[in-house]
C-alpha positions as CSV (number, residue, x, y, z in Angstrom):
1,X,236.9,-24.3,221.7
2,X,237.6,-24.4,218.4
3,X,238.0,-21.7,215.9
4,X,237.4,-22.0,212.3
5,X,240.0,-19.0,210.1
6,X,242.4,-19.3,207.7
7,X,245.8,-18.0,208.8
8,X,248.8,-17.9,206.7
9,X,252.5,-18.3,207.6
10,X,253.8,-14.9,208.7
11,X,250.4,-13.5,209.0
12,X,249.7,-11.6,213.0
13,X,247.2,-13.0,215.1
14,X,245.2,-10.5,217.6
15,X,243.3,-11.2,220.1
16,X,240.1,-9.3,222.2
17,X,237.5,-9.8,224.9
18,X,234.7,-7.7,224.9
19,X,233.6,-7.8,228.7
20,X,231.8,-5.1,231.2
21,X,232.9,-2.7,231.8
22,X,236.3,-2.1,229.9
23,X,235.4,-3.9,226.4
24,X,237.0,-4.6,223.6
25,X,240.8,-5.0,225.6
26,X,243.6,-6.3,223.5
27,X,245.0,-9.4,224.8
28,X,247.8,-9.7,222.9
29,X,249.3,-10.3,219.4
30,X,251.4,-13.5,217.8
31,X,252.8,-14.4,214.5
32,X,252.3,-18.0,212.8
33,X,255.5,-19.6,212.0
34,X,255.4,-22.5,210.6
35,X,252.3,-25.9,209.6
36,X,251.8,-25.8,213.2
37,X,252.7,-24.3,217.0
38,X,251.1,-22.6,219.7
39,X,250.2,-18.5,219.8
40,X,250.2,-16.8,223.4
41,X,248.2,-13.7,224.5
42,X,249.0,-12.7,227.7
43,X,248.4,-8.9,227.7
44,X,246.0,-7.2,230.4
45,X,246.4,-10.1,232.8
46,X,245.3,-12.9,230.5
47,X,247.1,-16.4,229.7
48,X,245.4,-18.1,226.8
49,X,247.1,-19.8,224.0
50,X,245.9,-20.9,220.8
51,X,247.1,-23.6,219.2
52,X,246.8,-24.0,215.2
53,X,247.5,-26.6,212.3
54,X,245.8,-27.5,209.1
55,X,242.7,-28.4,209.1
C-alpha cells in the first residue's frame, strides 16, 4: 500500500504495529541511502520491506 512522507537521504525510518494485545511493537529501523532502494523491518518476527523513490 502506498505511503505518502517525505524522507530525506540519511534520515532513519521506524516502523510499528499497534495490534492486541502487545501494541505499539517496533518492527525495526532503516536508513535511506540514496534516490531510491528498499528499507527492511524484520524485528519481533516481522518481514516487511518498504520500498521508496521520488515521487
Amino acid at each position: 500500500m502506498p505511503v505518502n512522507r517525505l524522507a530525506r537521504t540519511g534520515d532513519v525510518i521506524s516502523l510499528y504495529d499497534n495490534d492486541f494485545p502487545d501494541g505499539d511493537d517496533h518492527l525495526g529501523s532503516d536508513t535511506a541511502e540514496g534516490d531510491r532502494g528498499t528499507l527492511v523491518f524484520n524485528l519481533d518476527g516481522a518481514h516487511y520491506t518498504l520500498d521508496y523513490g521520488p515521487a
